[in-house]
C-alpha positions as CSV (number, residue, x, y, z in Angstrom):
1,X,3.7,-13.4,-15.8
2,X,0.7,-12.0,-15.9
3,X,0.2,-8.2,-13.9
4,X,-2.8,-9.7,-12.8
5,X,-1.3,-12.4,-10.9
6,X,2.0,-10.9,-9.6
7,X,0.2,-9.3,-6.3
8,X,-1.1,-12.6,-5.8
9,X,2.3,-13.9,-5.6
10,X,3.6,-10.9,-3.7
11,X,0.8,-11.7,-0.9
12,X,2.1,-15.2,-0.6
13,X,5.3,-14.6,-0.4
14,X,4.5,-12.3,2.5
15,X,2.1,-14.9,3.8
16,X,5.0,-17.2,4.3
17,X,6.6,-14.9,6.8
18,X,9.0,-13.0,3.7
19,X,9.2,-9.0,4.7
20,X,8.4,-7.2,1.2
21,X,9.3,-3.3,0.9
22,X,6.7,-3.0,-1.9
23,X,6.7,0.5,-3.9
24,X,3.8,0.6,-5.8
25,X,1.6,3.4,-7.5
26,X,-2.0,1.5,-8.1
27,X,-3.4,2.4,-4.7
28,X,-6.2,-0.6,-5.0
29,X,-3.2,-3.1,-5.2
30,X,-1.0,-1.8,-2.2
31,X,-4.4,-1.7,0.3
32,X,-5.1,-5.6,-0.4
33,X,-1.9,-7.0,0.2
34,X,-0.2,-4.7,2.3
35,X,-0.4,-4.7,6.3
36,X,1.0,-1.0,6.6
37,X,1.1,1.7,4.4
38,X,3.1,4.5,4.0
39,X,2.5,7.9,2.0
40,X,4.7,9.8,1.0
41,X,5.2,13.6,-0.1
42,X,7.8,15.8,-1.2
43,X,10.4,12.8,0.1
44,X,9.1,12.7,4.2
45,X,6.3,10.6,4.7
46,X,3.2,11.9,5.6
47,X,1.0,9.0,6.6
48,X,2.2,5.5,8.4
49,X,-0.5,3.0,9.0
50,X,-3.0,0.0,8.4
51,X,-4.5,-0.1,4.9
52,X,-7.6,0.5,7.2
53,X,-6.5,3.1,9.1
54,X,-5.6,5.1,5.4
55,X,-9.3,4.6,4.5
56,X,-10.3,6.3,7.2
57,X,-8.3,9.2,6.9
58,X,-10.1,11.4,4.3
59,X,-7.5,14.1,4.6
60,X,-4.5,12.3,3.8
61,X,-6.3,10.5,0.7
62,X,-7.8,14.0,-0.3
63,X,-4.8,15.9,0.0
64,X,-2.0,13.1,-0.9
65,X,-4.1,10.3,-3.0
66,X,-6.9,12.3,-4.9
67,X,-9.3,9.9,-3.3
């Protein structure tokens, strides 16, 4: 399968009412098909929220995503 299409699949899945615990480290790939987000450093996370809440949280990106 190709790595292109395997979030695709991931977002149906989910689509179809499937719970996915996805761990994933491309950042662009977790926002589009995720509908909460966690962060995580030094094993306790320090964000929990919306894909659109992380975008709005400069600090936690800067600090956590280096973005």
């Amino acid at each position: 399968m190709e790595a292109k299409a395997e979030p695709d699949l991931i977002a149906e899945i989910a689509r179809r009412g499937v719970a996915i615990l996805l761990v994933e480290q491309k950042l662009s790939i977790a926002m589009r098909i995720s509908h909460r987000v966690y962060v995580m450093g030094h094993g306790k996370i320090v964000f929990e929220g919306s894909p659109d809440d992380l975008k709005a949280n400069s600090a936690v990106r800067k600090e956590w995503l280096e973005v």
